[in-house]
C-alpha positions as CSV (number, residue, x, y, z in Angstrom):
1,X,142.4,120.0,28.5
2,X,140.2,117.1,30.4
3,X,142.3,117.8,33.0
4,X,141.8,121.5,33.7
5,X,137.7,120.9,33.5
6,X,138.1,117.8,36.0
7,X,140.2,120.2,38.4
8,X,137.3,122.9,37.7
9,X,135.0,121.1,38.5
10,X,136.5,119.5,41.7
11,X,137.4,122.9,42.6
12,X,133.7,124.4,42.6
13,X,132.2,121.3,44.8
14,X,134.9,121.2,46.6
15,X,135.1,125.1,48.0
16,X,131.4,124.7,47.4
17,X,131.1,122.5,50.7
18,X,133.6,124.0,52.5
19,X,131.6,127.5,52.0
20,X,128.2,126.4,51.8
21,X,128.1,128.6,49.0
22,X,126.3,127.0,45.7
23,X,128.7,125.4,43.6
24,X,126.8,126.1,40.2
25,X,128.2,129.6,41.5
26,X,131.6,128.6,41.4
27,X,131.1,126.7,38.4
28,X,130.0,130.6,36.2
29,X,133.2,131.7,37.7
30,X,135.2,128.6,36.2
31,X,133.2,129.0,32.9
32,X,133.6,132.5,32.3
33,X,137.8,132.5,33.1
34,X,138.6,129.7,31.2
35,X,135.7,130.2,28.3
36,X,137.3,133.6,28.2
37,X,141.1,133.9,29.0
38,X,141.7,129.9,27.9
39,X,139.5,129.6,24.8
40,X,139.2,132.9,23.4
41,X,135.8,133.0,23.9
42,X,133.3,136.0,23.9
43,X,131.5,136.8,27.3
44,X,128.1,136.9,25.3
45,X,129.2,133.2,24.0
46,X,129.4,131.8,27.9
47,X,126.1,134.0,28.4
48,X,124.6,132.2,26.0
49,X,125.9,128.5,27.6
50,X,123.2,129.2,30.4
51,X,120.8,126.5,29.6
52,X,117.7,128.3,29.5
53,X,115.1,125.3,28.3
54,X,116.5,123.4,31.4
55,X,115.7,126.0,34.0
56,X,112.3,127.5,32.2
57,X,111.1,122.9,33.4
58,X,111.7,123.3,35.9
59,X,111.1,126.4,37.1
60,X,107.5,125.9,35.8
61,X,107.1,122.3,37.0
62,X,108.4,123.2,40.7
63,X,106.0,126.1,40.5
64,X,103.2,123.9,39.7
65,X,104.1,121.3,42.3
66,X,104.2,124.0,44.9
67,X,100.7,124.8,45.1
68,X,99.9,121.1,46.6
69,X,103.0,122.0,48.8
70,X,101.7,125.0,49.8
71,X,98.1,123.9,50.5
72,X,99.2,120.7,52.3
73,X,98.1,118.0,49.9
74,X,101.2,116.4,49.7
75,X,102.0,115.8,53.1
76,X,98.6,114.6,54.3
77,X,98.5,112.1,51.2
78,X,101.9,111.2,53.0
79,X,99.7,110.6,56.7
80,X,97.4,108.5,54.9
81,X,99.6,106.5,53.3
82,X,101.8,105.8,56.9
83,X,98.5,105.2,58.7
84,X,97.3,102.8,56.2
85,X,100.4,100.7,57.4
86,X,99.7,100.9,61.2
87,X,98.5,96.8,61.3
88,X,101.6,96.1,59.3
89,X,104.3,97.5,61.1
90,X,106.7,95.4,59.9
91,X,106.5,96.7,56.1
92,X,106.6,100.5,57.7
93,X,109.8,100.9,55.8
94,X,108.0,100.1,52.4
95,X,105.6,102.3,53.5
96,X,107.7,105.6,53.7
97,X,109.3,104.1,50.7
98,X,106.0,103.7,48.9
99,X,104.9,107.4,50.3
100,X,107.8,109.3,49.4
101,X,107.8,107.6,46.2
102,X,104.8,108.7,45.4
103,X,104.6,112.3,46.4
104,X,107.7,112.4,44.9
105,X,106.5,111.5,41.4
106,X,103.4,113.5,42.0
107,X,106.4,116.6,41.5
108,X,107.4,117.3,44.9
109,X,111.0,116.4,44.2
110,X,113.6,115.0,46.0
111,X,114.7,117.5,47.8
112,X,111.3,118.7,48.9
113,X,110.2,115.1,49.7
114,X,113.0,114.8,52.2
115,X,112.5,118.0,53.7
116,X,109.6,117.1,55.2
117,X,109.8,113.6,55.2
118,X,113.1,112.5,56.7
119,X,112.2,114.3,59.9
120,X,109.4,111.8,60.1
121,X,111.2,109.1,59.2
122,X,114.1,109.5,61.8
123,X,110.8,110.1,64.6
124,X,109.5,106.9,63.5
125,X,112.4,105.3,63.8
126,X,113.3,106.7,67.3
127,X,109.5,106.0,68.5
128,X,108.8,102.6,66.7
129,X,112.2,101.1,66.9
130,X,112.9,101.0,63.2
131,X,116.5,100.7,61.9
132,X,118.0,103.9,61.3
133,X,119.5,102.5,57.9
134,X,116.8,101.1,56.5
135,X,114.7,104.2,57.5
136,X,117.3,106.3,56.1
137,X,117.6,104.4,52.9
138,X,113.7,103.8,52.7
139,X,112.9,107.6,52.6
140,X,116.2,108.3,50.6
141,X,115.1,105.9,47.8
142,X,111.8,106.6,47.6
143,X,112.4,110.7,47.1
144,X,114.8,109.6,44.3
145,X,112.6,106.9,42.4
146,X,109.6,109.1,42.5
147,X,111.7,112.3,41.2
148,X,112.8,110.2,38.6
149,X,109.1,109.4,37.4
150,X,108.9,111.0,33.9
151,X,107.1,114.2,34.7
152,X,108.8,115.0,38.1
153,X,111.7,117.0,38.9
154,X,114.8,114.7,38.4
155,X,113.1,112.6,35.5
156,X,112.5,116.0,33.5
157,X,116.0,116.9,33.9
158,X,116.9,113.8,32.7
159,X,114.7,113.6,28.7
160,X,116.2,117.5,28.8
161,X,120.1,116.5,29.5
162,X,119.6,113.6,27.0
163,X,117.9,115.6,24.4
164,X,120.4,118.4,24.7
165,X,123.1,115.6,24.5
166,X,121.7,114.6,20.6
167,X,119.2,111.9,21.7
168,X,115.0,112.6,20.2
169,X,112.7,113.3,22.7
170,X,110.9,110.3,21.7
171,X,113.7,108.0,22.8
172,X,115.0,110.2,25.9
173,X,111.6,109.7,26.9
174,X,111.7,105.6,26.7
175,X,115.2,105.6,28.5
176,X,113.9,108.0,31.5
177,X,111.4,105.3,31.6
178,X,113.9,102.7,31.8
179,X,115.6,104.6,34.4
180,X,112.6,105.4,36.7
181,X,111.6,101.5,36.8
182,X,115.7,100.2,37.6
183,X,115.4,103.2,40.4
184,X,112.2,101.8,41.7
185,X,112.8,98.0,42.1
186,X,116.0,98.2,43.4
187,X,115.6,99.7,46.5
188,X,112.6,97.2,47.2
189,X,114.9,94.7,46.6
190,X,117.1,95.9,49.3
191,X,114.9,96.7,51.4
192,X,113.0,93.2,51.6
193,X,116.2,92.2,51.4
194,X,117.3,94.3,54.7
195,X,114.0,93.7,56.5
196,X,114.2,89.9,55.5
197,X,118.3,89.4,57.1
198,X,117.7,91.3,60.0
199,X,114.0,90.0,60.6
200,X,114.8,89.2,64.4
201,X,116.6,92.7,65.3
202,X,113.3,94.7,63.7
203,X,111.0,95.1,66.2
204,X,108.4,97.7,64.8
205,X,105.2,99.3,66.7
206,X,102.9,101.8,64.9
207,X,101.3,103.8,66.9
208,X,99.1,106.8,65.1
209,X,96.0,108.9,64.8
210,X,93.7,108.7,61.9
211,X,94.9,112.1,59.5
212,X,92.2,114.2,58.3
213,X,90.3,114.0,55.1
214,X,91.4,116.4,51.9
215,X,89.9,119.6,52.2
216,X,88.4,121.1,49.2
217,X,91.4,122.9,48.1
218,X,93.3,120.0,48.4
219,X,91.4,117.6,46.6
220,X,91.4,119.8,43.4
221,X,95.2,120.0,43.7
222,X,95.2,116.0,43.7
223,X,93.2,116.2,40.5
224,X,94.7,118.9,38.6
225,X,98.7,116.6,39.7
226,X,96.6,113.7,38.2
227,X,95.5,115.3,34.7
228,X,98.7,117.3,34.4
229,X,100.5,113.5,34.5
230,X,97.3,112.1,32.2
231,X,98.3,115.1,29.7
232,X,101.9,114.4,29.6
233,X,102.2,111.1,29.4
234,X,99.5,110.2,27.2
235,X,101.1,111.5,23.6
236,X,104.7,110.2,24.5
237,X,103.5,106.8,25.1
238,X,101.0,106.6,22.3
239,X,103.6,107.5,20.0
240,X,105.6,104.7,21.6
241,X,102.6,102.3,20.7
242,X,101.4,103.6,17.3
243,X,104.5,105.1,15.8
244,X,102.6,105.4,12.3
245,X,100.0,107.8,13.4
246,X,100.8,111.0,12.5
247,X,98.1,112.7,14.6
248,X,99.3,111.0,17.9
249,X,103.0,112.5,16.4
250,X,101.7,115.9,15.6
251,X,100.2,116.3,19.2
252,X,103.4,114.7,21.0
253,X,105.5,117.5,19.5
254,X,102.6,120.1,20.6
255,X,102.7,119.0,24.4
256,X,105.1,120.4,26.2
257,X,105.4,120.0,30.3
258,X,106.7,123.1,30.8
259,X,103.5,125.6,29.0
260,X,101.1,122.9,30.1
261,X,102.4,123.4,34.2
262,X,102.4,127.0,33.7
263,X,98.4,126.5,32.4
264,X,98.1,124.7,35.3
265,X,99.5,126.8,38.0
266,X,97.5,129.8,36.7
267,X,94.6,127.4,36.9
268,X,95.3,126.6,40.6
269,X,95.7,130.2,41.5
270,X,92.8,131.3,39.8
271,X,91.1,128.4,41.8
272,X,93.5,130.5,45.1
273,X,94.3,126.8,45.8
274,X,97.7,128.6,47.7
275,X,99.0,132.1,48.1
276,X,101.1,133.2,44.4
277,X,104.2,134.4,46.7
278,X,104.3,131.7,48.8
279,X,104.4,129.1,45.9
280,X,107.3,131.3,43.8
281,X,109.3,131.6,47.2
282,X,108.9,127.8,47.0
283,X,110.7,127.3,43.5
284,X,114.7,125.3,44.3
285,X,116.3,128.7,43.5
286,X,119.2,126.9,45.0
287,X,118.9,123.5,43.0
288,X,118.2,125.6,39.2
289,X,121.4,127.9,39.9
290,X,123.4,124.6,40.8
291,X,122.1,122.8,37.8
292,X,122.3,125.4,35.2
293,X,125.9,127.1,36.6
294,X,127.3,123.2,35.7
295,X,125.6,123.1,32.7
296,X,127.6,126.2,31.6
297,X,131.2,125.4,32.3
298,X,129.8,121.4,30.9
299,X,129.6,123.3,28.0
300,X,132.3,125.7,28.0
301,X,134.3,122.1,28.5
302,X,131.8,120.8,25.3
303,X,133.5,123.4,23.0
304,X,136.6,122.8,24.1
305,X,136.4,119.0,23.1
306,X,136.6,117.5,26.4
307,X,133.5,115.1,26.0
308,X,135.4,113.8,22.6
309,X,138.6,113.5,24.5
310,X,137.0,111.7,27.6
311,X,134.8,109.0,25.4
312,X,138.1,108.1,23.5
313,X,139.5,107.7,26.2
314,X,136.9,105.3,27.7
315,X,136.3,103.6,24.4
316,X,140.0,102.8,24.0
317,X,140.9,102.0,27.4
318,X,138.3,99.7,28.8
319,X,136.9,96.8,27.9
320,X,133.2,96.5,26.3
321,X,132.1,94.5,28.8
322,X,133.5,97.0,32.2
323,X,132.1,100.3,30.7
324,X,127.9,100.0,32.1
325,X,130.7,99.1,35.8
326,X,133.0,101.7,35.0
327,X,129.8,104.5,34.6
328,X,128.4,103.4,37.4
329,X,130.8,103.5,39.7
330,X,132.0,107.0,38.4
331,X,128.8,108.2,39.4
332,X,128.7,106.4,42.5
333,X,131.9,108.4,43.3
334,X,131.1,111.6,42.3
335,X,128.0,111.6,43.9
336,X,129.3,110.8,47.3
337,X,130.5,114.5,47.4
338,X,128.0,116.4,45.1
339,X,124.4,116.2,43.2
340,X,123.4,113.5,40.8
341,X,120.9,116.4,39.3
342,X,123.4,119.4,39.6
343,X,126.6,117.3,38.9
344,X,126.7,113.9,37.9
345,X,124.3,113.8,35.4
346,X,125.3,117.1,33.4
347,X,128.7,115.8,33.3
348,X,128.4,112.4,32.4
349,X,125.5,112.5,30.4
350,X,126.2,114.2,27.0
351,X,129.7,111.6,26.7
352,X,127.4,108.8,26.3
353,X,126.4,109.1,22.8
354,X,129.8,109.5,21.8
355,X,130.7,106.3,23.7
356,X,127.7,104.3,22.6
357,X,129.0,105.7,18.9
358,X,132.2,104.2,20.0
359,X,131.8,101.0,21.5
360,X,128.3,99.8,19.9
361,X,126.7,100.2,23.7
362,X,123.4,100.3,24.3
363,X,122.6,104.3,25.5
364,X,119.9,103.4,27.6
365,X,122.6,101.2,29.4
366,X,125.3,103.7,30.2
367,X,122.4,106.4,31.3
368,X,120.6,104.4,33.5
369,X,123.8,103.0,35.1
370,X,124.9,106.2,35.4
371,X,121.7,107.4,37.5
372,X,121.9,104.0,39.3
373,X,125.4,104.2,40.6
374,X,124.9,108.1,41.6
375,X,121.7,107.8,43.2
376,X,123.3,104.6,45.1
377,X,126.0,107.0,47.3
378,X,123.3,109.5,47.2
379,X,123.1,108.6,51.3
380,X,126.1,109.9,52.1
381,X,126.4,112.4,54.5
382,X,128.5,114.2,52.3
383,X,126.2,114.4,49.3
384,X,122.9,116.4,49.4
385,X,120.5,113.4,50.3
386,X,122.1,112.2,53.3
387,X,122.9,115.9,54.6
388,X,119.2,116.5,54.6
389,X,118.9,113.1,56.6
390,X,121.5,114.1,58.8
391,X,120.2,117.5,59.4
392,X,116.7,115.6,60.5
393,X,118.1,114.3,63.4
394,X,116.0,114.7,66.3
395,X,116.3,115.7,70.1
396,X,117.8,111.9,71.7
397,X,119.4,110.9,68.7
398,X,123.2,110.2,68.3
399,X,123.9,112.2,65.6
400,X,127.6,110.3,65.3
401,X,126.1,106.9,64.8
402,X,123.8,108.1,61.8
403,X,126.5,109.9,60.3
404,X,128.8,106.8,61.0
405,X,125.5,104.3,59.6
406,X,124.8,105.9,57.1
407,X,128.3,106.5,55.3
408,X,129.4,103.3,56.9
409,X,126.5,100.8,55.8
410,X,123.8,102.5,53.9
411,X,126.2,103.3,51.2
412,X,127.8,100.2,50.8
413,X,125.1,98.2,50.3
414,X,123.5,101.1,47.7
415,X,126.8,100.6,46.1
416,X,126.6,96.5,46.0
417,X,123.1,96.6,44.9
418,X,123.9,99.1,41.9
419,X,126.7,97.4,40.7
420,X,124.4,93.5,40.8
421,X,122.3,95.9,38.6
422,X,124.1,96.9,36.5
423,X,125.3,93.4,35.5
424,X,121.3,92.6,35.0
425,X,120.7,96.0,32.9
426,X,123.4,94.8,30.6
427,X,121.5,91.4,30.4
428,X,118.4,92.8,29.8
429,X,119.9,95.4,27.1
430,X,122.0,92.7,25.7
């Protein structure tokens, strides 16, 4: 039976890129004939599979988010951040890592952040002199270790895949953590470590105009991002701190991100910080029918006992020691070709309770490899980051070399560096 899911779900991003139609589309299809005709299931049953909580987050976060991306408080908090760097060109990279970072965790998402910020990047690289690869991987990193921030996009469907795999929201909420501070020192790592090897072949000149000041309506979208994050994030992390307090526990379990976004869109439009249609035209459509049409044939595939199947499998056939390695680099391999938010995660992530049951691991271990290895190949041309990068190319720029760089070199030494950390996440978990 593990078989016939793997083959499904092959199948869906397989015809999904040859198409360019969404896989979670092919993935219904998938769910619905072999929920139905293979497992005797009822067509309300697979209905049912759609996983509603999932897409009402983020459908309500994004819709927040979008007023700032609407109203251009985003991107000019971007411009200020690059033109802070312009007597430091040399740390430019960390500086479009450090910007996309941030918007990023202030809930523009990944794909968002790249949208508008890998044109940039690839300008700056062609007008600077910047490497293409660690331009490429600076902006690629950043939009995935700010998205994985607790209360943005990716980190949200993280504490909801691992709460919907058996794990409290108390404890999903520590191991996003974990997995939001592996995915932001690594990639400084490597790219100090990048900047510092090549030091000789990076010659880097800033030249840019001071960015305007915040106008009113985007100041008040800054500070509305700020105390929706302050409002979030203080119960979950209080409870962390003063697990006895059973007023700190009643008010975690009242706060929820998803009411409280959907407070503060009606806030922002109330406020008419951005037009209403714009910001709902805004909402990753695309990215929510992806992520929930997986998340239905995952758990057609749940019901028919593949996750059981595949953890005894992994339990009994490698070693203790291999299986943080072995998660990663399945990740890393799936994500070369498909979305660690729309794939990867909602197929690896419910098998590692049963794993950790298994084998005594550490969850926080196998997840956070898991996000490491994926987001690692994330770069590839062939995987939705580095399509967007490759899409960015500008007018002058050989679009066969960056395809070539970046499938070439950029994911190599993602791959290296997630692998090294993996072997210190064990240590650390140990």
């Amino acid at each position: 039976m593990i078989s016939l899911f793997v083959i499904a779900i092959l199948l869906s991003i397989a015809i999904g890129y040859i198409t360019k139609i969404n896989i979670g589309l092919f993935a219904i299809v998938f769910a619905y004939l072999i929920g139905c005709f293979g497992l005797d299931l009822t067509a309300s049953q697979i209905i049912s599979f759609w996983p509603i909580k999932i897409f009402f987050i983020i459908f309500s976060v994004t819709l927040f988010y979008n007023v700032a991306m609407a109203n251009g408080a985003l991107e000019k908090l971007a411009s200020h951040l690059l033109y802070a760097c312009r007597h430091f060109p040399m740390l430019l990279p960390l500086a479009i890592f450090i910007a996309s970072t941030i918007i990023a965790a202030l809930g523009a998402g990944f794909y968002t952040v790249l949208a508008f910020m890998a044109p940039m990047t690839l300008l700056l690289c062609q007008r600077t002199g910047m490497s293409k690869v660690v331009g490429g991987m600076a902006v690629n990193y950043g939009a995935l270790a700010g998205a994985n921030f607790m209360t943005s996009q990716s980190g949200i469907i993280f504490r909801g895949l691992m709460e919907g795999a058996g794990i409290s929201p108390t404890q999903a909420f520590s191991n996003a953590t974990v997995i939001f501070i592996a995915t932001l020192l690594i990639p400084i790592v490597v790219i100090l470590a990048y900047l510092l090897t090549n030091f000789r072949k990076n010659h880097i000149e800033i030249v840019a105009d001071q960015p305007q000041a915040f106008d009113s309506k985007q100041k008040k979208s800054i500070f509305l991002i700020l105390t929706l994050m302050v409002a979030v994030l203080a119960p979950p992390v209080l409870t962390l701190l003063l697990p006895n307090s059973e007023m700190i526990a009643y008010l975690n379990s009242k706060v929820d991100i998803a009411f409280i976004a959907i407070l503060f869109t009606v806030i922002s439009l109330l406020w008419k910080l951005a037009d209403e249609k714009k910001v709902i035209a805004m909402v990753p459509w695309s990215t929510l029918i992806m992520i929930c049409g997986v998340g239905m044939l995952i758990e057609v595939a749940i019901r028919a006992g593949m996750i059981d199947e595949l953890s005894t499998r992994v339990s009994t056939t490698v070693p203790f020691w291999v299986i943080p390695l072995a998660m990663c680099l399945i990740g890393a391999c799936m994500s070369l070709f498909s979305s660690t938010l729309g794939v990867v995660t909602p197929t690896l992530f419910p098998v590692v309770p049963v794993i950790a049951t298994a084998t005594g691991s550490d969850p926080v271990v196998l997840f956070a490899c898991i996000v490491v290895g994926a987001q690692a190949s994330a770069i590839s041309p062939f995987s939705s980051g580095g399509s967007l990068i490759l899409g960015s190319t500008p007018a002058g720029m050989d679009h066969n070399e960056l395809f070539n760089k970046l499938l070439f070199r950029a994911v190599p030494i993602g791959l290296c560096a997630a692998l090294l950390a993996t072997l210190i996440i064990q240590e650390v978990f140990a």
